[in-house]
N, C-alpha and C positions, 0 to 999 in steps of 0.2 A: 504494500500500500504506500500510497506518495501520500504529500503534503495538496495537492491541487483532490483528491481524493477525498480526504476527511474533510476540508473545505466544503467542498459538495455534498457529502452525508448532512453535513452540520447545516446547510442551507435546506436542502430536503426536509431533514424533518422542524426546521421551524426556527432554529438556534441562533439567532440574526440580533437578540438584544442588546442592548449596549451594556458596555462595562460594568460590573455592580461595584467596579471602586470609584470611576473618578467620571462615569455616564458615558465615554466617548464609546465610536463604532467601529475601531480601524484594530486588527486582528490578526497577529502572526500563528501558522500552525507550525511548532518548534519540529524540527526534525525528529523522527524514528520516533519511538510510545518509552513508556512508562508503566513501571508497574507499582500500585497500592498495595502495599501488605495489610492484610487481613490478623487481628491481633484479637481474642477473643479470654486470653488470661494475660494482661498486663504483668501479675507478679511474677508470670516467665519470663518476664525480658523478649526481648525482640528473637522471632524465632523465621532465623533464613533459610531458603527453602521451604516456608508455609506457603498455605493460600495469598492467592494473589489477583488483582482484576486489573489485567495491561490497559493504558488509558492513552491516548493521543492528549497533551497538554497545548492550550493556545495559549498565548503571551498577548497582554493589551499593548500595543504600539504606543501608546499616550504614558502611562505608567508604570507599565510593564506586569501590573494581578495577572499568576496563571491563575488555570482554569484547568479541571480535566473532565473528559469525557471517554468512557466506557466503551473500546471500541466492539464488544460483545452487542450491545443492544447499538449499534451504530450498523451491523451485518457487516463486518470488517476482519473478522475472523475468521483463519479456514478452521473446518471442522479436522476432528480429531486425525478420520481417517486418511483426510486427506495430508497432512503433519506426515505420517508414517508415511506416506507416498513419492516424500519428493524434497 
């Protein structure tokens, strides 16, 4: 997946609002994803290799708030089998 890509998902399904730090409209999609760790017993300490939801981050041009989005519910994601494929 590219950057001109997620762009487009993010237009499609609606995600056009302006900044919720400083109101502006102007939107970099940062290279390559990100992944959230999923943390469900804080008094383990941070546990690598747990669960994870890879995210595309956009960057506001005006103040720089990221922002992330799920590229799972964005359909950005191959499926499993295809992972083992290729």
């Amino acid at each position: 997946m590219n950057r001109e890509e997620i762009a487009n998902k993010l237009k499609d399904k609606g995600a056009t609002k302006a900044c919720h730090r400083c109101n502006k409209n102007h939107f970099s999609v940062l290279d390559g994803y990100s992944n959230l760790i999923l943390q469900d017993d804080l008094s383990k300490g941070l546990v690598i290799g747990g669960p994870s939801v890879p995210v595309a981050l956009l960057a506001c041009n005006n103040c720089g708030a990221i922002t992330s989005h799920a590229l799972g519910a964005l359909g950005l994601l191959k499926d499993k089998e295809d992972k083992s494929n290729g």
